[in-house]
C-alpha positions in Angstrom: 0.0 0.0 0.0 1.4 3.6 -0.9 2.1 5.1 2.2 2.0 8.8 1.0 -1.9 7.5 0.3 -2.3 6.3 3.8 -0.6 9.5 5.3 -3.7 11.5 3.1 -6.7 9.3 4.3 -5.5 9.9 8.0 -5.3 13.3 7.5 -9.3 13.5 6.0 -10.0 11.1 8.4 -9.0 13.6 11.5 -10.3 16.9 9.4 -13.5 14.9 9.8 -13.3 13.5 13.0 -12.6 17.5 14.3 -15.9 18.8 12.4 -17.6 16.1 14.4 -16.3 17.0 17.4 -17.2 20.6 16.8 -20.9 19.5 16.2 -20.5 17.7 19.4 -19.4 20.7 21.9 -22.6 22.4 20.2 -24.7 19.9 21.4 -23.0 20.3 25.0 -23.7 23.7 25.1 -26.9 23.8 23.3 -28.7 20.7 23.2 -29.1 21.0 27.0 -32.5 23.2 26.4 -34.1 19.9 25.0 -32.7 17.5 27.3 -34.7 15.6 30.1 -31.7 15.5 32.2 -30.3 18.1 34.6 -28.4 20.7 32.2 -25.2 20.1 34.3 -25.4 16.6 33.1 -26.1 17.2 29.9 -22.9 19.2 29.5 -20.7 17.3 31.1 -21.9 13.8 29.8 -21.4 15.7 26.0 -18.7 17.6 26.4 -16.7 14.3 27.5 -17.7 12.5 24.4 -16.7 15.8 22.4 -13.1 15.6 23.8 -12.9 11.8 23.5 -13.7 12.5 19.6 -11.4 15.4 19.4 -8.2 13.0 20.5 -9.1 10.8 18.3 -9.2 13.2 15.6 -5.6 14.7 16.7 -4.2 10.9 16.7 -5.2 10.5 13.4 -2.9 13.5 12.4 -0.1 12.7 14.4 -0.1 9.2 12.7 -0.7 11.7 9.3 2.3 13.5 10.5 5.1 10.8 11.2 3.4 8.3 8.4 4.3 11.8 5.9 7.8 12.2 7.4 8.4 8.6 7.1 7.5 8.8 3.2 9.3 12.0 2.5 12.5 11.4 5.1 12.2 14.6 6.9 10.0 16.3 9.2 6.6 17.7 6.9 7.2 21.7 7.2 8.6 22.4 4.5 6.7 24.1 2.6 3.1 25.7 3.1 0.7 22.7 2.6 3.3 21.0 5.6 3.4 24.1 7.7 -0.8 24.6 7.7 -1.3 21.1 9.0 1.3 20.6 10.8 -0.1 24.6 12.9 -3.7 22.9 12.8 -2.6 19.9 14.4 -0.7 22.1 17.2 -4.0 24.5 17.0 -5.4 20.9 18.3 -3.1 20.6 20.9 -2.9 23.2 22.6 -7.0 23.3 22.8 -7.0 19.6 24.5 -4.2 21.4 26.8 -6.2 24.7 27.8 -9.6 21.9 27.7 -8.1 19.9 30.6 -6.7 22.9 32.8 -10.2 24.7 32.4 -12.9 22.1 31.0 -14.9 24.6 29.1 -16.8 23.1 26.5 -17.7 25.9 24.8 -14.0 26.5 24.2 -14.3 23.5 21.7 -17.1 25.7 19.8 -14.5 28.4 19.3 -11.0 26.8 19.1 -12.3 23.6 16.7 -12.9 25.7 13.9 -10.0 27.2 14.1 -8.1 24.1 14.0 -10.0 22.6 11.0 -9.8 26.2 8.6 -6.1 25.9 9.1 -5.7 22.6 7.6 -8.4 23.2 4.9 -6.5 25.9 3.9 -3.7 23.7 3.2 -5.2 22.2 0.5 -4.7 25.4 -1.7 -1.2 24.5 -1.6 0.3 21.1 -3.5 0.3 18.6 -1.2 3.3 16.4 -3.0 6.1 15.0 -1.1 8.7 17.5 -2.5 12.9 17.0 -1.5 14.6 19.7 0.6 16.3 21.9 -1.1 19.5 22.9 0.2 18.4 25.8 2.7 16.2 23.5 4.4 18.6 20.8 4.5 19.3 21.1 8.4 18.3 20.0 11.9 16.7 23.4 12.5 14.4 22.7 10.4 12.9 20.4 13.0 13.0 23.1 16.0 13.0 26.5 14.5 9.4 25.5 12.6 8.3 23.0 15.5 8.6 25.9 17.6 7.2 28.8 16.1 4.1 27.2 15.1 3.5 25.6 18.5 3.6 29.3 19.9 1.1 30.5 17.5 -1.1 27.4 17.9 -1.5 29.0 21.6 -2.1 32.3 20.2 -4.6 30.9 18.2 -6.5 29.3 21.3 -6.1 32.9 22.9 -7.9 34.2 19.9 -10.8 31.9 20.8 -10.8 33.0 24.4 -11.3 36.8 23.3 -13.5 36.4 20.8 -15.6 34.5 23.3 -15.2 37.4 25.8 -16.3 39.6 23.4 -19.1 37.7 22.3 -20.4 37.7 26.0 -20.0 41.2 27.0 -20.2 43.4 23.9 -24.6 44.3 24.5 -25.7 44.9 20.8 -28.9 46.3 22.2 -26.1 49.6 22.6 -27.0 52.8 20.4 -23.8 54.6 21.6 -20.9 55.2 19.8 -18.6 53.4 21.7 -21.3 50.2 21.3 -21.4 50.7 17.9 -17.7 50.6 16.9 -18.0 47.4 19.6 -20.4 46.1 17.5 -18.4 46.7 14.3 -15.7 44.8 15.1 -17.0 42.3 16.4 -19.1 41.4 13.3 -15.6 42.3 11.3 -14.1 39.2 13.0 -16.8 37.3 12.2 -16.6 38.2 8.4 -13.5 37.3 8.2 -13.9 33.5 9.9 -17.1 33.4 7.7 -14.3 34.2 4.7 -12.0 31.4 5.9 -15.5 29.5 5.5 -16.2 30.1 2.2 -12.8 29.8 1.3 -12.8 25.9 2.4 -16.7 25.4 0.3 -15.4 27.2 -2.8 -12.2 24.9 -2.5 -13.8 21.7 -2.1 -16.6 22.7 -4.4 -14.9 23.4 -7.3 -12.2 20.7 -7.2 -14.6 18.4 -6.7 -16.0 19.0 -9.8 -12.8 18.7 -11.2 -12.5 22.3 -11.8 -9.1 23.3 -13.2 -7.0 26.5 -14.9 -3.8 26.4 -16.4 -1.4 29.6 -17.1 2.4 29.6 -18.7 4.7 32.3 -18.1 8.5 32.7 -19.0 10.9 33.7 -16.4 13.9 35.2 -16.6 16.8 34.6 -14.3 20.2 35.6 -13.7 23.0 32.9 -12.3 26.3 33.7 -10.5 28.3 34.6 -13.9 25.5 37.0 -14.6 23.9 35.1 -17.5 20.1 35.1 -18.1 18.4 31.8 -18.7 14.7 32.0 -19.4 12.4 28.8 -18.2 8.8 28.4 -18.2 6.4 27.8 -15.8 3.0 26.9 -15.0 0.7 27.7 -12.6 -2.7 25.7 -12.0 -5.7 27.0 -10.3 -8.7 25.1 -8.8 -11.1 27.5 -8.5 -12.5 30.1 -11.8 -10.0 32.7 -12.3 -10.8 35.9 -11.9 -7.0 37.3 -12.1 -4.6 35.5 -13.8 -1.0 35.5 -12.8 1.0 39.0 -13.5 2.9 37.9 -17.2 0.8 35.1 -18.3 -1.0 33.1 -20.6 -3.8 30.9 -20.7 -3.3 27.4 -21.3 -6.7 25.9 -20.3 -9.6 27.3 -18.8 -12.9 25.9 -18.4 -16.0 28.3 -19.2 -17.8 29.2 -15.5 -21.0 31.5 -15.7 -20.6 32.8 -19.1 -16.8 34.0 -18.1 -14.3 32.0 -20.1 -11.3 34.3 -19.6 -10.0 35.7 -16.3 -11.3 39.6 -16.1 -7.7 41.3 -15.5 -4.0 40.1 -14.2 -2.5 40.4 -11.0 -0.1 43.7 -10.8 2.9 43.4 -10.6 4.0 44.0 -7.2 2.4 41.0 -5.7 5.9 39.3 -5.8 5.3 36.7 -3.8 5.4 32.7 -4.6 2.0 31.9 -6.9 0.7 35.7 -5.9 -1.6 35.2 -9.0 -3.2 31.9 -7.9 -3.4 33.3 -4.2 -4.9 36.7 -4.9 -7.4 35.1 -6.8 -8.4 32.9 -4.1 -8.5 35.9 -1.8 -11.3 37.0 -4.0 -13.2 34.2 -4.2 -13.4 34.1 -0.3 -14.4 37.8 -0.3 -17.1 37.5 -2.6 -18.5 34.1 -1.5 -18.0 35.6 2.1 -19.9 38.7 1.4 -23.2 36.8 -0.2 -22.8 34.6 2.9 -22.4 36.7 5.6 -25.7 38.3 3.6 -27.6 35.4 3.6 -27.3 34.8 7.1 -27.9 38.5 8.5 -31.1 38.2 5.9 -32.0 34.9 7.8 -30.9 36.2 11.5 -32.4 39.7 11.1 -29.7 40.6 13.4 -26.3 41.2 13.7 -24.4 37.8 14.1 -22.7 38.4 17.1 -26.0 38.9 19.0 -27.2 35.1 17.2 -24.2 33.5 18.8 -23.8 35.9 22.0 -26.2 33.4 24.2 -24.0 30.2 23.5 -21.4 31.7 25.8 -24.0 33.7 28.2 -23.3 30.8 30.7 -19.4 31.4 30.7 -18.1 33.6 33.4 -16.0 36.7 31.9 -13.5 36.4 34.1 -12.8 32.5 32.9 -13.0 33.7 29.3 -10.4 36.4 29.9 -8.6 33.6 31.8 -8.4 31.6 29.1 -7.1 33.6 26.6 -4.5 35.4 28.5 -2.8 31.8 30.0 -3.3 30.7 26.3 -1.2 33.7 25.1 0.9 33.9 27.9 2.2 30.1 27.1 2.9 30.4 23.3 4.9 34.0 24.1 7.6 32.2 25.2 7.5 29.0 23.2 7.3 31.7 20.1 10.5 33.8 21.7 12.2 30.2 21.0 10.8 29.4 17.9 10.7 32.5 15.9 13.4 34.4 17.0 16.2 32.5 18.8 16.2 29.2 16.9 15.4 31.6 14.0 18.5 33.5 13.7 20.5 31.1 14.9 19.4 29.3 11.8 19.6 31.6 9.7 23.5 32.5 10.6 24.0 29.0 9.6 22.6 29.0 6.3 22.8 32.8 4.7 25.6 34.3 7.5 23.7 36.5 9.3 21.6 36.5 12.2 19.1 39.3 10.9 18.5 40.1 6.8 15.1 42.2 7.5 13.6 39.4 5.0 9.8 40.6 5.3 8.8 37.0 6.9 11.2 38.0 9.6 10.5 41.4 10.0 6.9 40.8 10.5 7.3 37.4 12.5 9.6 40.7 14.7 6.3 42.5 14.7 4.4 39.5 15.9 6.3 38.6 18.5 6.2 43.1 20.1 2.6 43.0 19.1 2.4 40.2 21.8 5.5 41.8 24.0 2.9 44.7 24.2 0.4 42.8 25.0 1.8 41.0 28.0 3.4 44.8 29.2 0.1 46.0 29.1 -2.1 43.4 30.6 0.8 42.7 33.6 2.0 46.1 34.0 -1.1 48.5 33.4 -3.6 46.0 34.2 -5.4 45.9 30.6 -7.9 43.2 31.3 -11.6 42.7 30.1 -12.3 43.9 26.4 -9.0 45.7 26.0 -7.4 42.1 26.6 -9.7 40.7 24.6 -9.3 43.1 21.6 -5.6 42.7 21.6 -6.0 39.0 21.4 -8.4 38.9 18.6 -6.0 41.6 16.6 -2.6 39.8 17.7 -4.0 36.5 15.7 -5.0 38.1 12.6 -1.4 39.5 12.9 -0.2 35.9 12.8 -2.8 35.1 9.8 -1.2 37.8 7.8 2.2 36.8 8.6 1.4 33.7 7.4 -0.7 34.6 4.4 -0.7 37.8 3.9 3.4 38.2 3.3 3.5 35.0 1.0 1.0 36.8 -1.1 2.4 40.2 -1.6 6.3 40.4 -0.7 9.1 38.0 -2.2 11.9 37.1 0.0 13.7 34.3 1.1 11.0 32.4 2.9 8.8 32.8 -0.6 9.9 28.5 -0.9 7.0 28.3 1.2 4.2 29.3 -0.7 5.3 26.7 -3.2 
């Protein structure tokens, strides 16, 4: 049996086994109305099956993981399909670590997702073993990435917690302006997890059906002797492009609502690896987003944050602010290691020099202040409560952009990981 093939079914099998579990903590927190038992009960009895499923679900990737690394020979994070599962699965872990210090189920509700729109967004990315190529070749590899996604995975969890705070204490029956630019962002937030959404249905729709766009562009390079060489490459898109790669041709594209060619190019400053192919996802999620987030404001007749406000009603504040600060305040210095230390210490062995102000490192610096802050402020000046709360929800979507955003828009030497 092909291995690499086994590797891929446990992986599916845990993105599953995660969505189940999510439907489960809703039941735990929800279901309780309907239930002939005591609600306490309910919860509890629930809530213990949701966890059981969610470890099943994160053994399934760990034997994804190490059934991967045996196929390819080295540790999967190498490139950005690696990296995404490899955070998801660490997204899992260090949810089933906050779960069993504070045994909030509602906490699955918020963190799951999280967990299981990281790893579907892998899937934009090839998911081929590839070799190492030569800057990768090295035992850093293993605890510089290892690392620095284990401290955003506990970022990501403090996310959770402050977007639960905010869901519980932001009142949306407020007409002032302070309520209103409340209100605002918190429905922001939620647009952009409802994006992440639609990105993962417009992704599994369309290459389902097999969808698929081909474009060839010739690029020019210069080697050490200062000799151009042109070579040509393709770029394949799953879902209808809208903007084609900056340079391009078309190869093959299928017809899709009357459109059969993409409607302008990507500029040229989007230098980053496949900024084409990613830019025109970006757009897809926005679109599909927006006529979502429509749909279900036309259906709630209500903002959405006063829909999902009462699931966490029952939590105590002070928990939820709990939560998210021990989250953050465990993957700050697991991140320190990671993303900086092991970083440089890295990158002095493979480019000689600690620090190169590549825009990946420069904004993984601006992570790690942003969260530096963060702690200063909470410790020091006693920021608790919404202002925690806020920073946590705005440090993450920091990390998202780090992770995303930079591959999309900048070229540097990290860009081998948007291949």
């Amino acid at each position: 049996m092909n291995v690499n093939s086994v590797s891929s079914t446990f992986l599916l099998i845990a993105f599953v086994v995660y969505i189940l579990a999510f439907f489960l903590f809703v039941i735990s927190i929800t279901g309780k109305r309907w239930s002939n038992r005591k609600p306490e009960e309910h919860t509890r009895s629930w809530s213990r099956v949701a966890f059981g499923t969610a470890v099943v679900g994160f053994i399934c990737q760990v034997t994804y993981f190490f059934t991967r690394w045996y196929t390819g020979g080295h540790i999967p994070t190498a490139n950005m399909y690696e990296f995404m599962t490899f955070l998801g699965m660490m997204i899992m872990c260090a949810f089933l670590i906050v779960y069993l210090i504070y045994r909030a189920p509602v906490l699955g509700v918020f963190a799951l997702p999280i967990g299981f729109i990281i790893i579907a967004y892998a899937s934009v990315f090839p998911s081929e073993v590839q070799p190492l190529i030569p800057a990768l070749q090295s035992y850093w590899l293993k605890i510089h990435v290892t690392t620095a996604a284990s401290g955003e995975a506990f970022f990501a969890v403090g996310f959770a917690g402050g977007l639960m705070y905010l869901l519980r204490t932001v009142d949306f029956g407020q007409t002032s302006k302070a309520g209103k630019r409340e209100q605002r962002g918190v429905e922001f937030t939620l647009f952009i997890i409802l994006m992440l959404i639609a990105f993962i249905g417009s992704i599994f729709t369309f290459h389902g059906t097999g969808y698929k766009a081909v474009f060839s562009k010739t690029v020019v390079s210069t080697d050490a002797q200062g000799a151009s060489q042109s070579t040509d490459q393709t770029e394949t898109y799953v879902l209808p492009p809208i903007v084609q790669p900056h340079g391009s041709t078309v190869v093959e594209m299928k017809s899709f609502l009357g459109i059969d060619k993409p409607l302008f190019e990507a500029p040229s400053w989007m230098a980053g690896a496949s900024a084409g192919r990613k830019l025109n996802t970006v757009l897809w999620s926005l679109l599909i987003g927006l006529v979502l987030y429509g749909v279900l404001r036309l259906i709630a007749r209500k903002p959405l944050g006063a829909v999902i406000g009462p699931v966490v009603q029952g939590m105590d504040p002070e928990d939820l602010d709990e939560i998210s600060y021990r989250a953050i305040a465990i993957g700050y210095p697991v991140f320190t290691l990671g993303a900086l230390i092991f970083a440089m210490i890295w990158a002095q062995e493979a480019w000689g020099r600690f620090w190169g102000w590549d825009p990946k490192e420069v904004w993984a610096l601006i992570t790690w202040l942003f969260y530096a802050v963060f702690l200063h402020l909470r410790l020091s000046r006693g920021w608790q409560g919404k202002r925690s709360a806020w920073l946590s929800v705005i440090g993450f979507l920091v990390v998202m952009f780090t992770l995303v955003g930079v591959n999309l828009v900048i070229a540097g030497l990290h860009s081998y990981a948007g291949v």
